[in-house]
ZAMARGU-4260 file (C-alpha; in steps of 0.2 Angstrom, whole numbers, plus 5000, padded with zeros to 4 digits):
<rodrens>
0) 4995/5001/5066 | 4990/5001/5046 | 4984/4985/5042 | 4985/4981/5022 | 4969/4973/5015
5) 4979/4959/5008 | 4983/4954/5026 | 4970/4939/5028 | 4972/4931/5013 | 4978/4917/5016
10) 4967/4909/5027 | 4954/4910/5018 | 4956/4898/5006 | 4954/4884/5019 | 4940/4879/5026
15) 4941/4882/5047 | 4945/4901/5043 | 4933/4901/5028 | 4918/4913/5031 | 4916/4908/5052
20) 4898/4908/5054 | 4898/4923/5067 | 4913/4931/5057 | 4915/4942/5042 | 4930/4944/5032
25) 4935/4959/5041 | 4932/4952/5058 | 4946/4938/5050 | 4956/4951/5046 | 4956/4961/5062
30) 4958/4943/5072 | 4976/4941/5065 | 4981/4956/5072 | 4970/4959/5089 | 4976/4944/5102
35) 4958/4945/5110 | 4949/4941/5093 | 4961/4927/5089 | 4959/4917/5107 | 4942/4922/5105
40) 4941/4913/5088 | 4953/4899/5094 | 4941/4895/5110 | 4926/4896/5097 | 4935/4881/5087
45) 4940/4870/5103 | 4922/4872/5110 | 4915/4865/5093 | 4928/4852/5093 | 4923/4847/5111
50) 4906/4847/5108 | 4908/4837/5092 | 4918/4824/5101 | 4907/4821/5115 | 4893/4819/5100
55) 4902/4808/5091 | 4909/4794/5103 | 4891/4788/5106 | 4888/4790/5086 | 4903/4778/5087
60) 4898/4765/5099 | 4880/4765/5091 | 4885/4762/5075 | 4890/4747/5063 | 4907/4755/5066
65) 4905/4750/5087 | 4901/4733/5083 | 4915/4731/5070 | 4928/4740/5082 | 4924/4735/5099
70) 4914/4720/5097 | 4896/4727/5107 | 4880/4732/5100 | 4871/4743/5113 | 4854/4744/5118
75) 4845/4756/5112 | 4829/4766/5119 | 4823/4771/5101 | 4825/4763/5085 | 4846/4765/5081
80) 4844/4775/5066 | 4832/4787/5072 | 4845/4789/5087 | 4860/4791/5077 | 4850/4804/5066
85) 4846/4814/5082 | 4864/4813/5088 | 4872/4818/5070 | 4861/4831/5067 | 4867/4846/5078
90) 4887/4839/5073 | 4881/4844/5055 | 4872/4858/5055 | 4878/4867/5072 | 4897/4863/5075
95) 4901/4857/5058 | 4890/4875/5053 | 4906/4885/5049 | 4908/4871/5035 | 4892/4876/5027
100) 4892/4894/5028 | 4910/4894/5021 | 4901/4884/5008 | 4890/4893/5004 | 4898/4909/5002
105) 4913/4901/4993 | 4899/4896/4978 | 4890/4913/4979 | 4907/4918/4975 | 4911/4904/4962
110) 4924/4895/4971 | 4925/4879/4974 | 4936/4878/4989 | 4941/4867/5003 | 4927/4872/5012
115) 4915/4864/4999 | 4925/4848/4997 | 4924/4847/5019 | 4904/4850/5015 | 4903/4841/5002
120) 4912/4824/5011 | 4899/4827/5028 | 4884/4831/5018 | 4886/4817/5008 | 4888/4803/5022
125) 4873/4813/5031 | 4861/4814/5018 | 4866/4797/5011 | 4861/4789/5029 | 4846/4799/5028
130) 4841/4790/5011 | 4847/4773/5019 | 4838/4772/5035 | 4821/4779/5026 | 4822/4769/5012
135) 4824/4753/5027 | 4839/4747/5019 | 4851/4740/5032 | 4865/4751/5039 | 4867/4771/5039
140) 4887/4776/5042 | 4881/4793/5051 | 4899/4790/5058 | 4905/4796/5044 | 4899/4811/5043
145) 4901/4815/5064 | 4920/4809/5063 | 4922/4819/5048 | 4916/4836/5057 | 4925/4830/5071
150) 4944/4827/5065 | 4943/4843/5053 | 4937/4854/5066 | 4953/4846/5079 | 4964/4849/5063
155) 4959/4869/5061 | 4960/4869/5080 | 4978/4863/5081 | 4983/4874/5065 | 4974/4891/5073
160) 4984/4885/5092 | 5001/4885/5082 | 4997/4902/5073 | 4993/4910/5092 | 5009/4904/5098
165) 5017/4915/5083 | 5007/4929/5085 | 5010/4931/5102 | 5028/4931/5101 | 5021/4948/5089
170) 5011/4954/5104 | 5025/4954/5115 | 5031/4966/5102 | 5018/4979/5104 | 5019/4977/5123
175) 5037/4985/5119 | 5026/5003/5119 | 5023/5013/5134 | 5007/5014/5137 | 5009/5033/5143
180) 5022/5045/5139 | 5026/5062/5146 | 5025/5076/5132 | 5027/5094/5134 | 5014/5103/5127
185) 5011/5124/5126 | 5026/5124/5139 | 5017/5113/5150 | 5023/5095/5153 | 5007/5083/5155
190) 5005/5063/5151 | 4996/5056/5138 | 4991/5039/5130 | 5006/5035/5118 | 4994/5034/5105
195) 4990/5051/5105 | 5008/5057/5101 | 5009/5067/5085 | 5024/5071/5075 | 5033/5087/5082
200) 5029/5082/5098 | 5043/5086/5113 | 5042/5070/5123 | 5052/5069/5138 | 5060/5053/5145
205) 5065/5049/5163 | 5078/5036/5169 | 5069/5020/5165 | 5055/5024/5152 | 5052/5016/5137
210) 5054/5027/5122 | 5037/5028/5115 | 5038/5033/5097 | 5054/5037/5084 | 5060/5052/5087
215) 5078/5064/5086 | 5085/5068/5105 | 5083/5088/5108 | 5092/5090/5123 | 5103/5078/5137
220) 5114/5064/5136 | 5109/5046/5143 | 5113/5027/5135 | 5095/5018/5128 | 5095/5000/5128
225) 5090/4994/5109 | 5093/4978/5111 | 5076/4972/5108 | 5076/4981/5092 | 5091/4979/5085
230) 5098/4964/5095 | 5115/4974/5100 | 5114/4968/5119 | 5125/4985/5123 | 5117/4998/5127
235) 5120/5014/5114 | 5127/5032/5121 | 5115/5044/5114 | 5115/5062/5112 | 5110/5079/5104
240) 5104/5075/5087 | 5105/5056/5088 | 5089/5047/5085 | 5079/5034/5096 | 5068/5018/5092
245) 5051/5019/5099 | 5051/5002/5112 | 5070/5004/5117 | 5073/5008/5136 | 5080/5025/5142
250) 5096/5019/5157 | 5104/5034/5164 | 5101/5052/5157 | 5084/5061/5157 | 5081/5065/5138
255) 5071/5076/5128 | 5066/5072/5111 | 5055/5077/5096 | 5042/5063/5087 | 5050/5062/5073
260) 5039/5046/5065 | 5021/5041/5076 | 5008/5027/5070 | 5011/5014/5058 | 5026/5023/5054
265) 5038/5018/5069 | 5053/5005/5065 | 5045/4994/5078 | 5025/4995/5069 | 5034/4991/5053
270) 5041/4976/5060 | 5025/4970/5066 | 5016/4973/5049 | 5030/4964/5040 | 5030/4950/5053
275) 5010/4951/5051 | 5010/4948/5029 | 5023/4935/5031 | 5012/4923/5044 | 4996/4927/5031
280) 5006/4926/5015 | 5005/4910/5003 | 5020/4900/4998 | 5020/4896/4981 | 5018/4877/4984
285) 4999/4883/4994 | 4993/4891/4977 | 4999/4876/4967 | 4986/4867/4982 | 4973/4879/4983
290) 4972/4878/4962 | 4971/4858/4966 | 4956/4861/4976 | 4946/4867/4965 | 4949/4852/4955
295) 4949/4841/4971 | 4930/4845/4972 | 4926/4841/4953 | 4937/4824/4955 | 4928/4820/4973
300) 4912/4824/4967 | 4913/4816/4947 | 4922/4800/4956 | 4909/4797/4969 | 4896/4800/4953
305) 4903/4788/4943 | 4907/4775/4957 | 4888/4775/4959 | 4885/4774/4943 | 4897/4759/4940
310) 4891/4748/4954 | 4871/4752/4953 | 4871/4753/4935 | 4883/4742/4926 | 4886/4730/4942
315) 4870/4728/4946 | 4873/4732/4964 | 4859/4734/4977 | 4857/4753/4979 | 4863/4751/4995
320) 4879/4746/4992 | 4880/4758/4975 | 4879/4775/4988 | 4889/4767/5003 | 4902/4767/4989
325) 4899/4784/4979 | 4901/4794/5000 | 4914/4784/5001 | 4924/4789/4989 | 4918/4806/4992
330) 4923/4808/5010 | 4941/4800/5006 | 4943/4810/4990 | 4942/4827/5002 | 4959/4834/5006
335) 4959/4845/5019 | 4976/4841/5027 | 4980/4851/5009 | 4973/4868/5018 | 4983/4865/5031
340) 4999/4860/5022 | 5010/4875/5021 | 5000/4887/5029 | 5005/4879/5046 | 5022/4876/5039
345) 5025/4892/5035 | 5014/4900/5052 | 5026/4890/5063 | 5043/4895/5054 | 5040/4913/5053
350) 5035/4914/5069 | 5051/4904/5075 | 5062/4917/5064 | 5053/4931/5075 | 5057/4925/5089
355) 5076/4923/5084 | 5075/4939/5079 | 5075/4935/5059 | 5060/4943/5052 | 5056/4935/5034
360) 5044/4946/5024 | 5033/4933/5019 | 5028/4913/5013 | 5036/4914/4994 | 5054/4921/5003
365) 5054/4906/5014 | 5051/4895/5000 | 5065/4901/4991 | 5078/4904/5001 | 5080/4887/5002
370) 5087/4887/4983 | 5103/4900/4986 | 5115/4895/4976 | 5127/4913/4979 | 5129/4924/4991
375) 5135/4941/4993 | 5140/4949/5008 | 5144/4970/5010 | 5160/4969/5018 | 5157/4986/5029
380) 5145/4985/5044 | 5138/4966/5039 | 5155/4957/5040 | 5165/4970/5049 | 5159/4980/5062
385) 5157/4995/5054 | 5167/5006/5068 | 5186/5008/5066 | 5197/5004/5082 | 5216/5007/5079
390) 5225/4994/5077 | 5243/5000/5080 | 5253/5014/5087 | 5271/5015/5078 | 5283/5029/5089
395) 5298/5036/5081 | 5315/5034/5090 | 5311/5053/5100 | 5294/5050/5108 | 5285/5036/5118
400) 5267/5028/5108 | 5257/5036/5123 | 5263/5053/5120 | 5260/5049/5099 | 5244/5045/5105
405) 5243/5060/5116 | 5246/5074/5102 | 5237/5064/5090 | 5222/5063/5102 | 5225/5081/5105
410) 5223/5089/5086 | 5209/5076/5082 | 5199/5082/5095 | 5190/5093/5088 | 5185/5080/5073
415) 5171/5070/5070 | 5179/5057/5057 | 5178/5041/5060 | 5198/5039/5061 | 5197/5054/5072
420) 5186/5045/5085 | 5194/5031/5083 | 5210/5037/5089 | 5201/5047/5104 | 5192/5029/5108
425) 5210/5022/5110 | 5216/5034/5121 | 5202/5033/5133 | 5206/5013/5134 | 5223/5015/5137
430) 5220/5030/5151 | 5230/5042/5141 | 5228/5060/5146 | 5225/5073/5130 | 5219/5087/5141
435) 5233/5100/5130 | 5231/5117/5123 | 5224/5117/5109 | 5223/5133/5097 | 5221/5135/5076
440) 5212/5120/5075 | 5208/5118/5055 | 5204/5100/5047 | 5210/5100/5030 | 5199/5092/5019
445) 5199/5073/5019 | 5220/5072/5021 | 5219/5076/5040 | 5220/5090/5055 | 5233/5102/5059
450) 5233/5112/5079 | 5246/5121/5088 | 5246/5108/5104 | 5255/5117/5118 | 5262/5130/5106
455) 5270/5116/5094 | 5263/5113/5078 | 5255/5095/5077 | 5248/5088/5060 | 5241/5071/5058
460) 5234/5064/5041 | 5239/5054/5025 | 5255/5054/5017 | 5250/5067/5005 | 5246/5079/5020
465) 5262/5076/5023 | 5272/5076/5007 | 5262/5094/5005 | 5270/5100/5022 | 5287/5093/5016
470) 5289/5082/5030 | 5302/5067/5028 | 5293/5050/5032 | 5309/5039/5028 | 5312/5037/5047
475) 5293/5028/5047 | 5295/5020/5030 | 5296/5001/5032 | 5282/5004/5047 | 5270/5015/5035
480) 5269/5002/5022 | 5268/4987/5032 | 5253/4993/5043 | 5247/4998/5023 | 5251/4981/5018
485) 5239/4972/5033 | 5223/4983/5027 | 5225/4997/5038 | 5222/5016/5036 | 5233/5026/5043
490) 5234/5042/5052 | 5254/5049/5054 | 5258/5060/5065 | 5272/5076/5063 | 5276/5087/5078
495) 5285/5102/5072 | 5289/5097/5056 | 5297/5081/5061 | 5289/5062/5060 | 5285/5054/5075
500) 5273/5040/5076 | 5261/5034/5064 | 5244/5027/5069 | 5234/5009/5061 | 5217/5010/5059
505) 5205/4997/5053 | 5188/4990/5052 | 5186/4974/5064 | 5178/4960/5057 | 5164/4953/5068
510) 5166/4938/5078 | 5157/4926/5069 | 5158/4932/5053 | 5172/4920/5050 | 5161/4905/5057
515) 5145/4912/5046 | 5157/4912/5031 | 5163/4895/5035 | 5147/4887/5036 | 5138/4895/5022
520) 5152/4886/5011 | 5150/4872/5020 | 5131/4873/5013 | 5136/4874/4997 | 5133/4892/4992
525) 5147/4903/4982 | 5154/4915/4994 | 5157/4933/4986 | 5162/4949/4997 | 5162/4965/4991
530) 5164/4983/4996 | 5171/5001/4990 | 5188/5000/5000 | 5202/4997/4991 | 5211/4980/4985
535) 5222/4981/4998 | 5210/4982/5015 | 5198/4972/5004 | 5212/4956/5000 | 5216/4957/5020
540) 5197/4955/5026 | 5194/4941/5014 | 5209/4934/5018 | 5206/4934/5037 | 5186/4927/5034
545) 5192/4912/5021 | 5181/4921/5007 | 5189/4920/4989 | 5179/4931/4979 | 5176/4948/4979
550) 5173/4963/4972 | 5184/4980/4979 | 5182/4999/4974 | 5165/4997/4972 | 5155/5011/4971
555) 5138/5010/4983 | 5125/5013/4966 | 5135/4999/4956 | 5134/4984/4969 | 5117/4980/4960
560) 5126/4977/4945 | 5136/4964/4952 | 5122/4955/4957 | 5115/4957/4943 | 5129/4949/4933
565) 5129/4934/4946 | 5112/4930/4943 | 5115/4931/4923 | 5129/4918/4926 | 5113/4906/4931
570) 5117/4910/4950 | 5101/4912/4963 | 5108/4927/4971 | 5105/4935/4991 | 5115/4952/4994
575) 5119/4954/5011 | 5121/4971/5018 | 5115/4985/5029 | 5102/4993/5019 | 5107/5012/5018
580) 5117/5010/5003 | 5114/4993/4998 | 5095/4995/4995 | 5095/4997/4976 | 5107/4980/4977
585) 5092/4971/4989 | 5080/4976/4979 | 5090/4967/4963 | 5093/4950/4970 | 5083/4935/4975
590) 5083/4936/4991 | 5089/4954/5000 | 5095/4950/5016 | 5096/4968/5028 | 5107/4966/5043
595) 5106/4975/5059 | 5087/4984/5058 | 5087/5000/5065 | 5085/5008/5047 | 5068/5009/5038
600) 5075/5006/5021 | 5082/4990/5027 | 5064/4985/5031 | 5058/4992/5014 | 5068/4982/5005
605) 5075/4965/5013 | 5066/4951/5011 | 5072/4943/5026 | 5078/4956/5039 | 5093/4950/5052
610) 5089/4962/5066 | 5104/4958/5076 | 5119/4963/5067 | 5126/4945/5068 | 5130/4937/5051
615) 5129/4920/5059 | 5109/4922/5058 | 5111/4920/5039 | 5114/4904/5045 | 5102/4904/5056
620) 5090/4908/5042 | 5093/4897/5027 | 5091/4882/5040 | 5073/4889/5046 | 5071/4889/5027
625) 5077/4874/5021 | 5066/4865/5038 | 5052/4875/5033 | 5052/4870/5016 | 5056/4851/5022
630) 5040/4851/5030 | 5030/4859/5019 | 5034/4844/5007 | 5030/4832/5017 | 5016/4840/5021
635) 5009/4838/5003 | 5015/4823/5001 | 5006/4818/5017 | 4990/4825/5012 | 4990/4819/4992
640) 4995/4801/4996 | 4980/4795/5004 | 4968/4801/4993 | 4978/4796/4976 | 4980/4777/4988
645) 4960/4778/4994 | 4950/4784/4979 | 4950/4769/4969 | 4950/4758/4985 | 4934/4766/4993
650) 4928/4768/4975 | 4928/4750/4975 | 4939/4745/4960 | 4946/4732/4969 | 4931/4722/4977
655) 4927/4711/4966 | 4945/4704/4964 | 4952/4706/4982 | 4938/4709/4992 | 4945/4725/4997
660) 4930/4741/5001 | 4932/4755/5014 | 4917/4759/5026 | 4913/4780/5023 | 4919/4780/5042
665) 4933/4772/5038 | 4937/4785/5024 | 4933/4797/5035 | 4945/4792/5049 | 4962/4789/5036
670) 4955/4808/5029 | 4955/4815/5045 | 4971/4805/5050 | 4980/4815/5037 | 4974/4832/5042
675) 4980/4828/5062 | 4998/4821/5053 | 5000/4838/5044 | 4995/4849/5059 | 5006/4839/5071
680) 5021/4838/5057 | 5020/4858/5056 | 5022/4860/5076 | 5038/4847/5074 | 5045/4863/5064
685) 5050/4869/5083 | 5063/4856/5085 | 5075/4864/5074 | 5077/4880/5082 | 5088/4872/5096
690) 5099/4870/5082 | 5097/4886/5073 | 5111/4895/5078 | 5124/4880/5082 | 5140/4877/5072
</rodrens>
């Protein structure tokens, strides 16, 4: 697996992930991606947590706090202060350490972060009760500084817990690769560690293996179960030349194949990098956040300053009472629940699209897809289901359907075209027998084929094949341009000069392509289709899907241009489509959404990538936006309200008038409160996913 650099990011910025005290940046890095690190880093948290709390409640019960709460005062065998001071100490400087460190490297680096605002609010409260209790003058609210510590460090556990739950749906992903795999190495068949595959490789695969790497089938037939990849739940009949997905599961057949893409470079390793960036990504609304921190400091610090100032020096306050309210005001002014804002938000979400099989390329493309206001959707292979099936099979008056179908089956045999193996599909379902003779066998060039079946001449194609062959279709007339009429392709079919049948063929829209249509129009978002058939199969597929606009004939290097021109009419544009030929049209709107993954180039350049091929999960996937984005604003409101509500309170502007003050371990309960809010409002994200997918 390549990891890019840019992976981390995102946690860093807040303070639990800052600079761990054990833990470089790289380690950070590596912990996103290797499980072991990230329960290892997740234990490290709750063991501080624990020992913090258990340090704490007697901090609590000591303290001016105890008295106030629960009415006791407890004896104590040294003097009280000197006690609390032990206790506090090892909260501080041990499990609170991480705090520091981060600190300290953030400023080395000129940051001012949420880690310095966390250090600032706990060294505050700690140093301040220091310069009380020596000074002898009345309480210390070492509280404050042990409940701060306390709450931040269950906050980071909570957030780092609901991150784990995401990345292990991810694990479960690389588990998808055998171990072992058998190659076949100087004519010699031998097993090695899958890792060890290199491109070029023969690798050979028994009934039941997992297929280890990407790779093109060079001899035997057998059906590979995808469905773990693509989300297509029926297993695919594979043959010479077709290609299989590294993590799909061999059924029948033994196969033989060559690596064809090893490494990072496998469909299944490119899902787990994209899944990777998107969980350590920022959403626009963090940067807006992580600039306010910066700021956050400055205001914490400057507020706390000049609440000290105010009531020491202008209100002639007791020095006392001047610091109790300058740490106040420093420990309420210190945000943490905005580090932890979106960043759980948009942990949780992704990870709930993984696990749905919607992989969203990162933070900023979950923020916006909740602003859609148009929609365009490639008719062929996202809409429909990309495989013709006949439809119809019109006989003339001299032969039976099955025996059109037979001769038909017959000449097109030997032909690979889509309508060709359509029409071979159909006779398999309906059991008829084309075992015939077939000789002179030529395809004539986009029109049709023409055999001698039997000895009698069969040709079956377009009407042009068989104006060209002077063959009188008046017989078929009103049946040839009705089936014409519905959207179908036709395939006619003349046996010795002379009409016989004619055969329907059309693309099948997808089963809930109509419901998916329906509801995004419900949502409110303009509905386009469009595709490079012609007006007529084009008006028949809107028609059946309720979709009013869209765009026929186009050809695959101009579908960019109409997404273009939509978002020059003010529209927020997503394209819709399948990836091969739709990449340059992705690319060009909003939000590119690539259906049914099996293809790199879908992975390259969706933004969101549906890897069933079900266009009900667009659905699916603006709702996990639109919640996402839901929290995430709650989540900011959340954490700004109480310290735009609580500053001027704990600075005490209104204490003179109303009597109204907040104890530092008040402030640092209300601060804390709002960080356990966020973190538990971000894991509520789960509730929607029951609901993902319902009409």
């Amino acid at each position: 697996m390549n990891h890019h650099h840019h992976a981390g990011e995102g946690h860093h910025e807040h303070a639990g992930h800052d600079v761990m005290s054990h833990m470089s940046h790289m380690d950070h890095e590596a912990a996103m991606t290797n499980p072991q690190m990230a329960e290892e880093m997740e234990r490290d948290m709750r063991k501080r947590f624990f020992i913090s709390l258990a340090l704490t409640i007697p901090i609590v019960l000591y303290s001016t706090m105890g008295e106030m709460l629960f009415g006791i005062s407890l004896p104590s065998p040294i003097p009280k202060n000197l006690l609390l001071f032990i206790l506090t100490t090892p909260i501080v400087f041990w499990t609170g350490s991480i705090f520091i460190t981060g600190t300290y490297y953030s400023l080395l680096a000129r940051k001012l972060n949420m880690a310095v605002l966390i250090a600032t609010g706990v060294l505050a409260a700690y140093l301040g009760s220091i310069a009380l209790a020596f000074s002898g003058g009345g309480d210390a609210f070492y509280e404050a500084a042990a409940m701060l510590v306390t709450f931040v460090l269950f906050g980071h556990w909570m957030e780092m817990k609901s991150r784990r739950g995401t990345s292990d749906a991810l694990h479960a992903l690389f588990d998808l690769v055998p171990p072992q795999a058998r190659v076949v190495r100087n004519g010699k068949e031998m097993i090695i560690p899958s890792a060890e595959i290199l491109q070029g490789d023969i690798v050979v695969l028994r009934p039941g293996d997992k297929v280890p790497v990407d790779g093109e089938i060079v001899e035997g037939e057998s059906s590979v179960d995808e469905s773990v990849i693509t989300g297509e739940s029926i297993p695919v009949i594979k043959a010479v030349g077709a290609s299989v997905i590294g993590g799909s599961v061999n059924q029948t057949g033994t196969l033989t194949f060559k690596a064809m893409k090893v490494g990072a470079d496998t469909v299944l390793a490119q899902i787990i990098q994209m899944v990777e960036t998107a969980q350590n990504s920022k959403a626009p609304g963090q940067r807006i956040a992580d600039k306010a921190a910066a700021w956050l400091v400055v205001l914490a610090v400057g507020s706390g300053v000049l609440a000290f100032l105010g009531w020491y020096v202008f209100a002639g306050a007791t020095f006392v009472a001047a610091l109790t309210f300058a740490i106040s005001t420093v420990v309420i002014a210190c945000p943490d629940a905005l580090g932890l804002a979106t960043p759980t938000a948009v942990a949780v979400g992704t990870g709930l699209g993984a696990k749905h099989n919607i992989l969203i390329k990162d933070a900023a493309t979950l923020e916006n897809t909740s602003k859609l206001t148009a929609i365009v959707l490639d008719k062929t292979g996202t809409l429909t289901e990309g495989k013709p099936k006949v439809t119809e099979v019109v006989s003339g008056s001299s032969h039976s359907a099955e025996e059109v179908l037979a001769y038909a089956s017959a000449v097109e045999r030997n032909s690979n075209h889509p309508i060709s193996l359509a029409i071979i599909e159909e006779s398999k379902g309906r059991d008829v027998s084309f075992e015939k003779k077939v000789e002179k066998f030529e395809s004539i060039g986009g029109h049709g084929v023409r055999a001698l079946v039997d000895g009698k001449t069969v040709i079956a194609g377009t009407e042009r094949l068989m104006a060209q062959n002077n063959i009188d279709l008046s017989p078929l007339k009103n049946e040839i341009d009705r089936l014409l009429a519905t959207g179908n392709t036709i395939s006619i079919v003349a046996i010795d000069g002379k009409v016989v049948g004619v055969i329907g063929v059309a693309d099948t829209v997808r089963d809930s392509a109509k419901r998916a249509v329906a509801k995004l129009k419900e949502m409110g978002l303009k509905v386009f289709m469009i595709t490079g058939d012609h007006e007529q199969v084009a008006k028949t597929v809107a028609g059946q899907l309720g979709i009013e606009h869209y765009f026929a004939e186009v050809l695959p290097e101009e579908k960019s241009n109409y997404v273009k021109k939509l978002q020059d009419e003010g529209e927020f544009v997503a394209m819709v489509g399948d990836g091969i030929n739709d990449a340059p049209a992705l690319a060009r709107a909003d939000i590119g959404i690539a259906i049914g993954a099996g293809t790199d180039v879908a992975i390259e350049t969706g933004n969101i990538v549906l890897m069933k091929s079900d266009p009900y999960d667009i659905v699916a996937a603006l709702r996990l936006s639109k919640a996402t984005v839901t929290k995430m604003k709650q989540n900011l409101f959340w954490a700004a309200i109480y310290n735009v509500l609580a500053i001027p309170v704990a600075a005490g502007a209104f204490y003179s008038s109303l009597g109204w003050s907040l104890r530092p371990e008040i402030s640092a309960l209300l601060m804390s409160a709002s960080s356990i809010i966020v973190a538990v409002n971000a894991v509520s994200l789960r509730r929607v996913e029951a609901h993902l997918n319902q009409d």
